[in-house]
C-alpha positions as CSV (number, residue, x, y, z in Angstrom):
1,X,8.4,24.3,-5.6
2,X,10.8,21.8,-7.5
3,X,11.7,18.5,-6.7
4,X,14.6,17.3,-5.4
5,X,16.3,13.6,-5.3
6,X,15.5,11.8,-2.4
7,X,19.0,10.0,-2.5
8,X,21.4,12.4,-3.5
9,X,19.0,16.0,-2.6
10,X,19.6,17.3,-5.9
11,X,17.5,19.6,-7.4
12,X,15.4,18.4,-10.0
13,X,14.2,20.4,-12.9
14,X,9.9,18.2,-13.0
15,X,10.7,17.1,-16.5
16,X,13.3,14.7,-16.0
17,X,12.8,11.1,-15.4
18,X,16.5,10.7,-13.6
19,X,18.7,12.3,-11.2
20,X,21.3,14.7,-13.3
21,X,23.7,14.4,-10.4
22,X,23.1,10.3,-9.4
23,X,21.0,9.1,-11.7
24,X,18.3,7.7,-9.5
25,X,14.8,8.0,-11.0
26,X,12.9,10.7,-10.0
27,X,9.5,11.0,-8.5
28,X,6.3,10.6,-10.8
29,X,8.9,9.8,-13.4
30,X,7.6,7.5,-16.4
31,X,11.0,6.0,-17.5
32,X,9.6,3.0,-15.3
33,X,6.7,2.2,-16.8
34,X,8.2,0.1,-19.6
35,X,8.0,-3.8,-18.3
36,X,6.1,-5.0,-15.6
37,X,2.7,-4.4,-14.3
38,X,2.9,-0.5,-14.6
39,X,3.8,-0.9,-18.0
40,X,2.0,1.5,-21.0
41,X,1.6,-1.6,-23.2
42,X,1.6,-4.7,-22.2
43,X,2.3,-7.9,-23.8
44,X,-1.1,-8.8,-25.6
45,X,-0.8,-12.0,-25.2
46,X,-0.5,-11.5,-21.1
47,X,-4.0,-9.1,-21.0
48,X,-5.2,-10.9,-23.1
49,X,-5.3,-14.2,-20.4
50,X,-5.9,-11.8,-17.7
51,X,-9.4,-10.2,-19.7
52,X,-10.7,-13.5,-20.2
53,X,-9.5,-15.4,-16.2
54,X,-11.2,-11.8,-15.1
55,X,-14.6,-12.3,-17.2
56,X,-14.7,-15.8,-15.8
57,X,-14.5,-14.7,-12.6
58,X,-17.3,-12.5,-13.1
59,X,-19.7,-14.5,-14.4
60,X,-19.1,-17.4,-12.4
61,X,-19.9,-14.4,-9.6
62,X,-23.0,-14.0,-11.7
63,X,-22.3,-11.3,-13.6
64,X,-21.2,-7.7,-13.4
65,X,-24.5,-6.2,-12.1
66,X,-24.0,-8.6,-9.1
67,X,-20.4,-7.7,-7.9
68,X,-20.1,-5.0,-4.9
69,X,-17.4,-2.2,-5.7
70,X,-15.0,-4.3,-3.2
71,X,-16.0,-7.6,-5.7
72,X,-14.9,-5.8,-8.5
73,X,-11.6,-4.5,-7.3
74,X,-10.5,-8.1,-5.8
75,X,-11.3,-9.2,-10.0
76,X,-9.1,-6.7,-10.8
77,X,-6.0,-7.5,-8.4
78,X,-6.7,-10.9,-9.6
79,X,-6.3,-10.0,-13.1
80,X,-3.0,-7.6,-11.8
81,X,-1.6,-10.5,-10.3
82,X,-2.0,-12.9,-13.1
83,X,0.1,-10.5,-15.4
84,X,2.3,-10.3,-12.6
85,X,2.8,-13.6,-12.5
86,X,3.2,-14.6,-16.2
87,X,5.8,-11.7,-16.3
């Protein structure tokens, strides 16, 4: 079953990242992931900062063998927002 374009209802052909018709991105595209959180490769200097806030966290938490799986993902958002915010 093909896609279509939720704006326009277009049908979409799965490989394309855009709308032929209006141009809107398309779902489970990957044009987006370029800048911003989402992005394939982000700036090193940004995970970089992030990596080393998130280890502190952790060990101030006592370590990684300490941390319940709900622990661990708040690190992470924290980490996600940091990049979020330096962008």
């Amino acid at each position: 079953m093909a896609d279509q374009c939720k704006r326009c209802g277009a049908t979409l052909d799965g490989v394309a990242d855009r709308c032929p018709t209006c141009k809107s991105f398309a779902p489970r595209n990957q044009a987006a992931r370029t800048v911003g959180l989402r992005a394939v490769h982000q700036p090193a200097e940004l995970r970089m900062t992030a990596d080393e806030l998130m280890a502190g966290i952790v060990s101030d938490l006592g370590g990684d063998s300490e941390l319940s799986t709900l622990e661990r993902s708040y690190v992470r958002k924290i980490g996600d927002l940091e990049i979020t915010l330096r962008l």
